[in-house]
N, C-alpha and C positions, 0 to 999 in steps of 0.2 A: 725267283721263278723267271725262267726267260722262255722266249715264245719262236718255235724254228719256225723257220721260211719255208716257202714252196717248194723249194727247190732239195732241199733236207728231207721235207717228205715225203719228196718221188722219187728222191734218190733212197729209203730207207722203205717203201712202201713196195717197190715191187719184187715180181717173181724171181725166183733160182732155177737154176737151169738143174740138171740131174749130174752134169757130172764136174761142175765148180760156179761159183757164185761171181757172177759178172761184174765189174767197176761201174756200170752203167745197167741203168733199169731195164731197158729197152734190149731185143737182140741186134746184132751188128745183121744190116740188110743189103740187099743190090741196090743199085741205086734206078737202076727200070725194075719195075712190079705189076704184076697185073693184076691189079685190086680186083678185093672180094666181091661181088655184086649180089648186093644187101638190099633186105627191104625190111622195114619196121609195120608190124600191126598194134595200132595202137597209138593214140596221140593223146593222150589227157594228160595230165601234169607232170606222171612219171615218166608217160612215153613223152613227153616234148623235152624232157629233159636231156632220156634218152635217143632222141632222135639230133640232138643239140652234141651228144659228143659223138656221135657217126658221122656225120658232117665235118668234123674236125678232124679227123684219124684217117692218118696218107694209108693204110690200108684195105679200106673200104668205101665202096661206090654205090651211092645210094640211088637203088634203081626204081624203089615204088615205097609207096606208102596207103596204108589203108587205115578207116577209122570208119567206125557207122556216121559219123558224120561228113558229108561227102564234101560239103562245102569248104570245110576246114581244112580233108586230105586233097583237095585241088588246087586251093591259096599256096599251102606248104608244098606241095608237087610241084605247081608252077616254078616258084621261088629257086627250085633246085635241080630242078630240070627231070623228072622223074615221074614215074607212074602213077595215079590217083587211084584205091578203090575205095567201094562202101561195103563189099563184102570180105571178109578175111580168106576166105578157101580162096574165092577167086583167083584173089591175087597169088597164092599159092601154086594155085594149078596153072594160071597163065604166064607167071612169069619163070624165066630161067634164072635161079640161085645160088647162090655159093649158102648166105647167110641169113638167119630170119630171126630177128627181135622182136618177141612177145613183151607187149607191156598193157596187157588183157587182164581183167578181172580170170582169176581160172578156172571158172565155169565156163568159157568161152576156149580155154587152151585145148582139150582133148582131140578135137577134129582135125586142128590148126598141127600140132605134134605130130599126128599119124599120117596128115596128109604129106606134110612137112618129109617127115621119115623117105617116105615112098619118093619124095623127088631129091632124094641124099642132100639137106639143107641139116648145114648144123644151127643151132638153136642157143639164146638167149633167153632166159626165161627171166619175168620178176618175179622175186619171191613173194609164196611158201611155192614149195618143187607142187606140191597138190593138195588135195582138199582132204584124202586118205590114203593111208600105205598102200594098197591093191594100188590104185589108181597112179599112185608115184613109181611104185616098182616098173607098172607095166609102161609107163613112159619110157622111164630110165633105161628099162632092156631094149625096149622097141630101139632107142638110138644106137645101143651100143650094140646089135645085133647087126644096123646098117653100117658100123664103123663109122660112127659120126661124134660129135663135138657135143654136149649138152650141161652148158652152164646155167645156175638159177643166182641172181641176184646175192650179194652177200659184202651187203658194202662195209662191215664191221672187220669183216679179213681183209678190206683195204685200208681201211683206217689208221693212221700210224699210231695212235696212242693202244690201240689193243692190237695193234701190230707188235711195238715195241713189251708193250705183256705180255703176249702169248711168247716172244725168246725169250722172256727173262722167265718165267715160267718153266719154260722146254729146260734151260739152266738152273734150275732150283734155284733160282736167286733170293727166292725167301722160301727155301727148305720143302718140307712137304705141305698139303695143301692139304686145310682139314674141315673147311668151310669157303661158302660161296653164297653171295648175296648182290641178289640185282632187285634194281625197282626202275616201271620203265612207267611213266604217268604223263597221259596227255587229253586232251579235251578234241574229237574227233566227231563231236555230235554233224556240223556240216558236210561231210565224209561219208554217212552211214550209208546211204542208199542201199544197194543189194546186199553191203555186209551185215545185214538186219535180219536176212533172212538165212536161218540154219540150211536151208535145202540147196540153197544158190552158193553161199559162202562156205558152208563145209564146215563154220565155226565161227566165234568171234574175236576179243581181244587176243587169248590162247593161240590162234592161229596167224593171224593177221599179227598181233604185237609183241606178244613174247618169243615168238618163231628166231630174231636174230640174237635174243639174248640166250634161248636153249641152244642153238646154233654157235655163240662163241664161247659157251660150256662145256659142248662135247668136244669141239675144236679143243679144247687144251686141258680137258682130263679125259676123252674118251667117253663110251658111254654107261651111262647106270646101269644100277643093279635094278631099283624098285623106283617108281613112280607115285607120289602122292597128291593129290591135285582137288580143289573146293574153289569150284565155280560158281557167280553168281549172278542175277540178271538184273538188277531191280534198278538202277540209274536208267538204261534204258526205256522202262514201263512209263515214265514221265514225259516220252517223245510221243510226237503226231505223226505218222502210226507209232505204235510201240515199234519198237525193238526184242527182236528174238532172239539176238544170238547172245550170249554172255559178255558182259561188259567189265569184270572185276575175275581176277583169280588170282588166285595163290597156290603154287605148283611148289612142292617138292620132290629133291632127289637124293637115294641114297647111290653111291660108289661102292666097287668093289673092294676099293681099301677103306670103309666106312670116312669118306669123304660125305659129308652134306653140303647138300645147294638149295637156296630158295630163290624164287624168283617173286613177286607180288606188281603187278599191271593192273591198270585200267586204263581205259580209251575216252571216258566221262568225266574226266576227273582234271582240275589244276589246284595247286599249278604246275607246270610240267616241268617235267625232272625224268632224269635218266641215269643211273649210275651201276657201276658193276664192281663189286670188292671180293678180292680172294686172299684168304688170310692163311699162310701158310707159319709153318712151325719157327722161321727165321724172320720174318716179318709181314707188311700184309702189300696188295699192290690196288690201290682205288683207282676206276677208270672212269673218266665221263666222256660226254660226245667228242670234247675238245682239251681235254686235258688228264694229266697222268700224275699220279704221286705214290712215291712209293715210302714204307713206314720202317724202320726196324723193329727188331723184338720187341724192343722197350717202347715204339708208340711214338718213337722221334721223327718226323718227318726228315728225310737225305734229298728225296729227287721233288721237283715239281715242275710238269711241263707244260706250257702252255701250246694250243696246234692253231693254224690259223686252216680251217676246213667248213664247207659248203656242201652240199649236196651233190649240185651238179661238179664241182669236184671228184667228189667218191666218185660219180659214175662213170667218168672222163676216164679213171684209172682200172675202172671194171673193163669198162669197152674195148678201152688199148690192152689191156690184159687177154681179152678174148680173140680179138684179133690177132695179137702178136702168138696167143697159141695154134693157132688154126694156121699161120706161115709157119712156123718152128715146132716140131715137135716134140722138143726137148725140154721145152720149157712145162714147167709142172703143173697144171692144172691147180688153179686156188682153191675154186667152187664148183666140181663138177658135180651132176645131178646125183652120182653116185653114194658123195658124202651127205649127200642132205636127204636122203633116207631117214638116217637115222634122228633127223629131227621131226622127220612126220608120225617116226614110230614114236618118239618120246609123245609127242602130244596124243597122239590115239589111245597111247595108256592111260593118258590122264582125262580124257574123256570118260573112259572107262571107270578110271580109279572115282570122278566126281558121282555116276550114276551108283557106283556099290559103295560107295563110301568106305573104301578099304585100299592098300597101298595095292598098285598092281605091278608084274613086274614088266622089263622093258623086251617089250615082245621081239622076236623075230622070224618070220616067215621063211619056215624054209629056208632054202638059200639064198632069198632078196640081196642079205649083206656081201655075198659074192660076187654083185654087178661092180664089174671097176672099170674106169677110165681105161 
């Protein structure tokens, strides 16, 4: 097992252009630019993280920052020379935009999106893209109607180890794919606040924690045929307040070429572990946060990689990803709001499929899946 470098991973992690595959991750630029003028809502763990590769990235100029906490957005405003609010519209309507990073609970995005829209601000979102299909679609048009930009979080397409699986896959490198198995388990009790509540949250582990492993499913087989999904709550019932949203599920899919996938999460639970295996007819390919192995037919292990990756890593590479497409428009959109539709659909079936306790199949509205980048 050997372990790449930094520098292996950003050079193997980023985007392709449409009409050839660059030597270098990054687009060739001018060397005068007139940065984007960005503002982040949002400053809690994710947003500071995110706020942490904005700052870094020569193509964006961080012009305000808002957080209900006013205190916090004027220590961090000061520091960087920028705008402080405590309300999110606010700042929306008062400042002049290029760019606006949500890293909001999304019960709080709806207002933030349509106001957003109406002053032509392209948009970062953390993932899930929303709480339900309706409410997803009508974001995702609403941008692409103003001819705007609209990415949602999806740090697993930056990741080189299911980076480097999703080609070897796209290549049949272990044949056809006839099973899929993820388990994504972590202990989230300190975490819970509003995600305890079904009305505010939209959902729980299902939405919040399987969302990126349904998300690098469809990403490299497309989407299912039928949904089967058994949710359940009871780790939760032992907190002060309880907990209402589901804390434990077990979701399946069937494919159209009778492919199955399961996925099994909980948010309550260690000790934590995270893993994604796709066994196809020439052998299988196992992924975890940080490393890759890939098996042959017979069960021999060939490859095993080690990744040296962080968080605020992944996001560093989402950021400059969105920026350098908002300069270049050639460059291909990794995460646009468009493809993660179909992971809000996949889970609202399985919502569905948990109340009738029957597989249900994977819906589509209309013409939703026609909204493209």
């Amino acid at each position: 097992m050997r372990a790449r470098t930094l520098t292996e991973q950003t050079n193997m992690s980023f985007p392709r252009r449409r009409e050839s595959i660059p030597d270098t991750p990054f687009p060739n630029r001018k060397k005068k630019m007139t940065k984007l003028r960005t503002a982040i809502a949002g400053i809690g763990g994710y947003g500071q993280l995110v706020l942490n590769a904005i700052v870094k990235n020569d193509l964006l100029q961080l012009t305000a920052i808002a957080d209900q906490n006013r205190e916090k957005a004027a220590n961090l405003a000061q520091q960087y020379e920028a705008a402080a609010y405590d309300d999110y519209r606010s700042l929306i309507v008062q400042e002049e935009l290029d760019v606006l990073f949500l890293a909001l609970p999304t019960f709080l995005c709806g207002d933030c999106i349509k106001a957003a829209a109406k002053r032509n601000m392209h948009i970062f979102k953390e993932a899930p893209l929303a709480r339900t299909l309706p409410e997803a679609a009508q974001w995702a048009k609403l941008l692409k109607q103003n001819n705007l930009r609209f990415h949602v979080s999806a740090p697993k397409r930056f990741s080189p180890p299911y980076l480097e699986a999703h080609r070897l896959i796209a290549q049949q490198h272990i044949g056809n794919i006839y099973l899929v198995r993820a388990e994504s388990f972590c202990d989230y009790q300190d975490h819970l606040n509003w995600r305890s509540d079904p009305i505010l949250a939209g959902g729980g582990v299902l939405l919040e924690q399987a969302y990126h492993l349904i998300d690098q499913i469809i990403w490299n087989l497309g989407n299912p045929a039928a949904i089967f999904s058994l949710n359940t709550a009871q780790a939760g019932q032992h907190l002060l307040p309880p907990a209402r949203t589901e804390d434990a599920v077990t979701l399946t899919m069937k494919f159209p070429n009778d492919c199955a996938a399961s996925i099994n999460a909980a948010w309550l639970t260690t000790p934590e572990h995270e893993s994604l295996t796709f066994h196809g007819t020439q052998g299988t390919i196992q992924i975890q946060p940080d490393r890759l192995r890939i098996y042959d037919s017979a069960g021999k292990l060939t490859n095993d990689e080690q990744y040296d990756i962080d968080e605020q890593w992944l996001i560093d590479q989402q950021v400059r990803h969105f920026a350098d497409s908002l300069i270049d428009p050639e460059i291909i959109p990794v995460a646009p709001a468009a493809e993660h539709l179909a992971n809000v659909s996949v889970i609202e079936s399985a919502y569905l499929s948990n109340r009738t306790q029957m597989p249900e199949p994977f819906t589509i509205y209309g013409s939703l899946f026609d909204i493209q980048e």
